[in-house]
C-alpha positions as CSV (number, residue, x, y, z in Angstrom):
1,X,107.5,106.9,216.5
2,X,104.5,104.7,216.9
3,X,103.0,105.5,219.9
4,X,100.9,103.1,222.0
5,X,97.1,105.3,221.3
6,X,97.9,104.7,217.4
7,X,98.2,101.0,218.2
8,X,95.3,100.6,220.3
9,X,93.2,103.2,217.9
10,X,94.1,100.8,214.7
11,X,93.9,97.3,216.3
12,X,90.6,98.1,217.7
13,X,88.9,99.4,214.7
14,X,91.1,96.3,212.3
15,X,89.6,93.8,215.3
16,X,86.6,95.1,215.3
17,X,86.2,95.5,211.3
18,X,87.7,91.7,211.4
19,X,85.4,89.8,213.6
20,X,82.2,91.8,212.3
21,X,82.8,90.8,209.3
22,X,83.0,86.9,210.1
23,X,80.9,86.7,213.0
24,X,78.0,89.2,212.6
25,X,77.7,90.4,208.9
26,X,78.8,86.7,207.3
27,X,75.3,84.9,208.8
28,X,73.5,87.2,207.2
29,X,75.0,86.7,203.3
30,X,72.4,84.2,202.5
31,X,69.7,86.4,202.8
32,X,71.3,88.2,199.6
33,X,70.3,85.2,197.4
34,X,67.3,85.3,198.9
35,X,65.5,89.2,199.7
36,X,68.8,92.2,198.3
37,X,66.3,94.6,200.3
38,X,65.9,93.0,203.1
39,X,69.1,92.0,203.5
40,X,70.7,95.7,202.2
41,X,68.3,96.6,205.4
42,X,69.9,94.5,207.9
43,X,73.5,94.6,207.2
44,X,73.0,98.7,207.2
45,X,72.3,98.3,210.1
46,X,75.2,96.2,211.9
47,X,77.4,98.1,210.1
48,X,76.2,101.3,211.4
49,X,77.3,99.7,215.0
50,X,80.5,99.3,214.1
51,X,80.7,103.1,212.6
52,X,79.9,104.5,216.1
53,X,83.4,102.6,217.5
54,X,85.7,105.3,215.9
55,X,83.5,107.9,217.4
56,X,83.4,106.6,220.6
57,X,87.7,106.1,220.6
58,X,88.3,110.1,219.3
59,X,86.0,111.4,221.6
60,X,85.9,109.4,224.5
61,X,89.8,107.9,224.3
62,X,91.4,110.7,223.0
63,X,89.6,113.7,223.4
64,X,88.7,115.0,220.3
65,X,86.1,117.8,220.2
66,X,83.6,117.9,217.3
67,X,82.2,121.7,216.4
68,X,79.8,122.1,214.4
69,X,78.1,125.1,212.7
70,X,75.6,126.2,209.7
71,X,72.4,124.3,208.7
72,X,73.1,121.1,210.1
73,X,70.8,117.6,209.4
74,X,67.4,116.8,209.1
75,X,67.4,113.0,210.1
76,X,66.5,110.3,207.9
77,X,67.3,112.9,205.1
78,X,68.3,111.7,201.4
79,X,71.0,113.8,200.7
80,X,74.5,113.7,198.5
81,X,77.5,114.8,201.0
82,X,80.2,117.2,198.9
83,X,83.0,117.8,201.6
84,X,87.1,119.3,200.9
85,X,89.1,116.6,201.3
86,X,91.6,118.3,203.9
87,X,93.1,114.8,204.9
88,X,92.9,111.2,203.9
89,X,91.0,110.4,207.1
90,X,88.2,112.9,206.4
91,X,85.8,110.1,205.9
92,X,86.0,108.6,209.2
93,X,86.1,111.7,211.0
94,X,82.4,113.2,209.7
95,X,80.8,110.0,211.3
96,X,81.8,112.2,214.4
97,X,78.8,114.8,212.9
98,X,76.6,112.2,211.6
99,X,76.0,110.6,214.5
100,X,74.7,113.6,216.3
101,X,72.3,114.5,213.3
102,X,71.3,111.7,211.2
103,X,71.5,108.0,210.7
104,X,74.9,106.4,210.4
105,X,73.5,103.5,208.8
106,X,72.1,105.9,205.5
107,X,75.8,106.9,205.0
108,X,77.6,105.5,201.5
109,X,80.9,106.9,200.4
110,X,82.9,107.2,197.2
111,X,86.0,105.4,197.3
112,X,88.7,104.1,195.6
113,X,88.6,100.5,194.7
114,X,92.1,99.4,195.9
115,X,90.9,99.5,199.5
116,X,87.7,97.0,198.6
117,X,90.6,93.8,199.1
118,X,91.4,94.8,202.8
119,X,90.7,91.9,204.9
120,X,88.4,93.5,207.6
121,X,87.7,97.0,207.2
122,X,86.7,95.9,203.2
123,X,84.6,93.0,204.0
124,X,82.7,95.5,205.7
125,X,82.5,98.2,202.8
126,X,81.9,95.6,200.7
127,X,78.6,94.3,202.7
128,X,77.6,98.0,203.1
129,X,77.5,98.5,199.6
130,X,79.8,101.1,199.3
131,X,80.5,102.6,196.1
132,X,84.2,101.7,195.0
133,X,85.7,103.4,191.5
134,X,88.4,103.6,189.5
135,X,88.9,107.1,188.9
136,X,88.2,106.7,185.4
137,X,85.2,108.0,184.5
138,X,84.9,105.6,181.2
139,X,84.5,102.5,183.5
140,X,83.5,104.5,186.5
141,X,79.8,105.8,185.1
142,X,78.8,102.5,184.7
143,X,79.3,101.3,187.9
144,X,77.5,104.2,189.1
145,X,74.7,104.3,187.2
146,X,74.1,100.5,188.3
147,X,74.7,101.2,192.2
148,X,72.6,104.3,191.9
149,X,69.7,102.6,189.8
150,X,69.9,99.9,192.8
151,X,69.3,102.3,195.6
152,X,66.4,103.8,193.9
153,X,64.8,100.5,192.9
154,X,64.6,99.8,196.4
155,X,64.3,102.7,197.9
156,X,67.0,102.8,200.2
157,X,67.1,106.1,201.4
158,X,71.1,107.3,201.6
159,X,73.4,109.6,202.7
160,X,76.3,109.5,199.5
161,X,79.4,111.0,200.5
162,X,81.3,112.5,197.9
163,X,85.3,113.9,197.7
164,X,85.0,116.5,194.3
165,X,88.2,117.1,194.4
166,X,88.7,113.5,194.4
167,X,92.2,113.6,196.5
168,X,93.5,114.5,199.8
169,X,95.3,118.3,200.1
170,X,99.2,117.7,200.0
171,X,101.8,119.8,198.1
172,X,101.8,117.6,195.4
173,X,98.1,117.7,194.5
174,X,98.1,121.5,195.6
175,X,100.7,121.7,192.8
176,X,98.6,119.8,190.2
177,X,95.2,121.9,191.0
178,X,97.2,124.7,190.6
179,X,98.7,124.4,187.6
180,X,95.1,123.2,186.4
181,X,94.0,126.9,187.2
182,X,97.0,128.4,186.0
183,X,96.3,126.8,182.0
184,X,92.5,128.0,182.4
185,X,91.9,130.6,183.8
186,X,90.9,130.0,187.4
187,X,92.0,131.4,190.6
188,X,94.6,129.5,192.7
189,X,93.9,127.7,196.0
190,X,95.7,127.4,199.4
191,X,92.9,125.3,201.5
192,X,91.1,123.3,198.3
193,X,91.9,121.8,195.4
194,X,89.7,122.1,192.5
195,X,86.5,120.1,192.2
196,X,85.8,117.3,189.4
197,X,82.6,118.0,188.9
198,X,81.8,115.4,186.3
199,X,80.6,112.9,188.8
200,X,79.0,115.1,190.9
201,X,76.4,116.4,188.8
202,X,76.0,112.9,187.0
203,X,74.7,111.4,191.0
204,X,72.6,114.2,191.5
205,X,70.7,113.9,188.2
206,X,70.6,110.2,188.3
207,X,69.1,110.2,192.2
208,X,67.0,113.0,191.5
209,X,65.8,111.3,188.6
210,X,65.0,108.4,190.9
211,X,63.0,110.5,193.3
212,X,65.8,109.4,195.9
213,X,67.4,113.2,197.1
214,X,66.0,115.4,199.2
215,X,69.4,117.8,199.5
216,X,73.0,118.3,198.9
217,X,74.8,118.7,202.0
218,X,78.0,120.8,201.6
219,X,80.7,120.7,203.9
220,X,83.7,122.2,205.0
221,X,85.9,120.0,207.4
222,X,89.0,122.1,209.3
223,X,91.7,120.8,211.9
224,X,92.9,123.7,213.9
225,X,95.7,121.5,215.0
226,X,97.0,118.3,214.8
227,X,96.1,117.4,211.1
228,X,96.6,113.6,210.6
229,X,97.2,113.4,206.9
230,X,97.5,109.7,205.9
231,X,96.7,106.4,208.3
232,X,100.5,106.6,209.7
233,X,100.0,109.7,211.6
234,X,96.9,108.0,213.3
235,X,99.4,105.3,214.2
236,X,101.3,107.5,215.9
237,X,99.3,109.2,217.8
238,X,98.8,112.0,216.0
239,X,94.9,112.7,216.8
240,X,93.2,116.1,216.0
241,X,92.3,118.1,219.0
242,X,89.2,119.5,217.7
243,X,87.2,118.5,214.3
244,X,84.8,122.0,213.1
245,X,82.3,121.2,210.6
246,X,80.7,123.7,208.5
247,X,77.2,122.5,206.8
248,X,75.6,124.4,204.5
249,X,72.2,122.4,203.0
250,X,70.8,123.2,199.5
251,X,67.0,121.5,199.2
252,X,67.2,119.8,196.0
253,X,65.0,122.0,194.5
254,X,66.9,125.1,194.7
255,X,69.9,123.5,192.3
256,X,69.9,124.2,188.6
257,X,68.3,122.3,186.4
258,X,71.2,121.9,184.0
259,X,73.9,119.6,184.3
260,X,76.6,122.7,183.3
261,X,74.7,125.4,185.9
262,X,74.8,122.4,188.5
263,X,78.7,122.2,187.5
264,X,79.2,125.6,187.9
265,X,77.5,125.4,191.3
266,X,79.6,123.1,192.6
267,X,82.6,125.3,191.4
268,X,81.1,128.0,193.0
269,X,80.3,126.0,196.2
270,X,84.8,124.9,196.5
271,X,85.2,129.0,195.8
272,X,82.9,129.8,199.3
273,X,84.8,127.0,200.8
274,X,88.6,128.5,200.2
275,X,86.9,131.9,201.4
276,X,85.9,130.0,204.4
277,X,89.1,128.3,204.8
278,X,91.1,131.0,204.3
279,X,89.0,133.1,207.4
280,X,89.3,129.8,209.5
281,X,93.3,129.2,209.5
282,X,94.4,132.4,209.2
283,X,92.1,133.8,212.0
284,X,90.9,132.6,214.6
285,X,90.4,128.8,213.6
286,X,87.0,128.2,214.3
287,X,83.9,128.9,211.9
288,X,81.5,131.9,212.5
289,X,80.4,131.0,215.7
290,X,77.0,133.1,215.1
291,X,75.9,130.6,212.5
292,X,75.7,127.5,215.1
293,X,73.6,124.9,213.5
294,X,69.8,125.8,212.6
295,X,68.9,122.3,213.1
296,X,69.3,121.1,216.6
297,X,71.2,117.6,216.3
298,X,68.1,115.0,216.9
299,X,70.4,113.6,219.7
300,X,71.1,114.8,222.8
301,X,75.0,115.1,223.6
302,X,74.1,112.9,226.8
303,X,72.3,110.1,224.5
304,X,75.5,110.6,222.3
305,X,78.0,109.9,225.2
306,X,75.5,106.7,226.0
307,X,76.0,105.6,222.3
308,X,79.7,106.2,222.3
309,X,80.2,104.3,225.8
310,X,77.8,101.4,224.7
311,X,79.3,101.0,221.4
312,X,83.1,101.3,223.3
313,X,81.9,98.4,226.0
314,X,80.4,96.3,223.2
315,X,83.0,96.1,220.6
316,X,85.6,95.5,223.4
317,X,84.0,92.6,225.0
318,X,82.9,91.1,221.1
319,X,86.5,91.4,220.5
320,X,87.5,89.6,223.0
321,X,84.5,86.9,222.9
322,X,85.9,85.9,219.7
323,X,89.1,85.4,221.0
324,X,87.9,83.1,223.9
325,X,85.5,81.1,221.1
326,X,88.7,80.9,218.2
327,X,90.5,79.4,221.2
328,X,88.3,77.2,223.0
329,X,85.8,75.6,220.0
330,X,86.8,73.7,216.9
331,X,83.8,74.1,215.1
332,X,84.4,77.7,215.5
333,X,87.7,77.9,214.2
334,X,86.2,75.7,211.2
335,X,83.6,78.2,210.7
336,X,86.0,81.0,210.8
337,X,88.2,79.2,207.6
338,X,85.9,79.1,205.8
339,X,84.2,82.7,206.0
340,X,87.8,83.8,206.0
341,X,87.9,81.6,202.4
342,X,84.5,82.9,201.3
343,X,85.4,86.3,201.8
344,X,89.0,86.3,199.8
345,X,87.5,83.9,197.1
346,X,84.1,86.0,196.2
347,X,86.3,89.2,195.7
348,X,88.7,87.2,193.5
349,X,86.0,85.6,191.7
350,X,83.6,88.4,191.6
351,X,85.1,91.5,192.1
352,X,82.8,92.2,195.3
353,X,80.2,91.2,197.5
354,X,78.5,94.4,196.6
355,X,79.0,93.3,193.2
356,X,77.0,89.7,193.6
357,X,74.3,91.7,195.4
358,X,73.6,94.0,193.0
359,X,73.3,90.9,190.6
360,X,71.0,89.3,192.4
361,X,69.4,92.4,192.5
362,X,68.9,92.4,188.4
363,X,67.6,88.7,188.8
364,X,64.7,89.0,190.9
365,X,63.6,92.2,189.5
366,X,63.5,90.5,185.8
367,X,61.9,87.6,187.6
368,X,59.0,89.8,188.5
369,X,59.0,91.1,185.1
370,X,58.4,88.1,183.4
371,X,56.0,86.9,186.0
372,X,53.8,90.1,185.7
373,X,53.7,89.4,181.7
């Protein structure tokens, strides 16, 4: 049954997602005709706010507890994320670690294009510049190598999270990876599901090409109970206890130089992984506990209960503020058509905000071109 802590937990984050979108990322779309960097800049910024609200409500609301071990974060690092993909929510749920050791406002993340339409939540994306794809690498490495390019022209230093295995665990993709093994050769997994690794080593070559990686950040996400597989378990209340975290950081310039020895690392990295995994559930669920993190998290757990319990306050009173103003202005409500308008048309027009950003990107760089000939 839907229980009333799923409600709340997805009508604050949709609300929140919502009213961000209109009211505090909208104002700032003008600046992308303008300055893409400075405006890139700023929106990373708000958006990062709004990452820190899911923290805040599995910690603070429904006392999740966040364990981390291994190498941890340098902050402000450039780094690629490679993590198992245990559950659809797996995303969401590492903002719980990065807010502890780095910058939530560095983080992009792979994801499927479908969820780039979602009124709220992929507004936001959209304005963050995620990177959306197809899961076709034909029309995928395209879109890539554009995004990537982007970042490295101006030198917007990010965290890229990346699934490999480029699905969620279930028994039906278990089935599929394992029959992938089975016709070549490869051991079978319980915990993982074997990595694509076409993508994987074609972002690390192209950022390291751009001088724009510093590391590759593996991790290994487990739920000792209460796994919430897809966004309906979430809804009903089904929250995970604890969240461990295993990082293991690689300075870029220990990986191979080769694109198949960097594919074979990454195969090699998913093989530690269902080692790890397979110590983890069928022991006694946590990670070693002698490797706690080398890399003390830059933020104290008491300036991380401040963040959570600011960002909690705020985005419940903004919530409600726009409410109140919907309600008692006109010009308001006008203003909020229209974005609403602006924000369905572009994406129907466009494909995506990122999309128009990146275009204006390519404008004023061949502007300065032609005015430095």
């Amino acid at each position: 049954m839907v229980s009333w802590k799923g409600i709340y937990f997805v009508l604050a984050l949709f609300l929140g997602s919502f009213f961000g979108s209109i009211f505090m990322l909208a104002p700032v779309l003008p600046l992308m005709f303008v300055s893409p960097a400075w405006y890139r800049w700023i929106t990373d910024r708000v958006v990062a706010t709004w990452l820190t609200l899911p923290v805040a409500l599995l910690e603070i609301v429904f006392g999740a507890k966040v364990v981390i071990t291994g190498d941890g974060f340098i902050p402000g690092e450039r780094s690629v994320i490679i993590m198992n993909h245990r559950t659809r929510m797996d995303w969401m749920f590492l903002w719980n670690c990065l807010l502890r050791y780095s910058y939530l406002r560095l983080e992009k993340i792979c994801l499927k294009s479908s969820l780039k339409g979602i009124p709220g939540f992929g507004w936001a994306m959209q304005v963050a510049a995620f990177i959306f794809i197809h899961r076709k690498w034909e029309e995928d490495k395209k879109h890539f190598e554009k995004m990537l390019d982007y970042f490295c022209d101006i030198h917007e230093p990010l965290q890229l999270l990346l699934f490999p295995e480029g699905t969620d665990l279930t028994d039906n993709t278990k089935a599929r990876s394992n029959a992938f093994a089975e016709k070549n050769g490869l051991q079978k997994y319980e915990y993982v599901l074997h990595p694509r690794t076409t993508g994987f080593t074609f972002i690390v070559e192209r950022l390291r090409d751009g001088n724009n990686l510093d590391a590759i950040h593996d991790i290994t996400v487990a739920y000792p109970q209460n796994i919430p597989q897809t966004e309906k378990h979430l809804l009903y209340g089904n929250f995970p206890k604890e969240i461990h975290f295993h990082v293991q950081r690689y300075p870029v310039e220990v990986l191979p130089a080769s694109r198949e020895e960097l594919q074979l690392w990454c195969q090699q990295r998913w093989e530690e992984k269902e080692e790890r995994l397979c110590l983890f559930y069928e022991g006694k669920k946590y990670f070693d506990a002698s490797r706690r993190s080398k890399i003390p998290p830059c933020k104290s757990e008491l300036r991380v209960m401040v963040v959570k319990c600011i960002s909690l306050l705020y985005w419940t009173f903004f919530t409600l503020a726009a409410f109140v103003l919907l309600y008692l202005y006109s010009f308001v409500r006008w203003y909020f058509v229209f974005v609403v308008v602006i924000f369905f048309m572009q994406h129907k027009l466009f494909g995506g905000l990122e999309l128009i950003e990146l275009a204006c990107h390519n404008f004023f760089s061949k502007k300065t071109v032609h005015r430095s000939n």
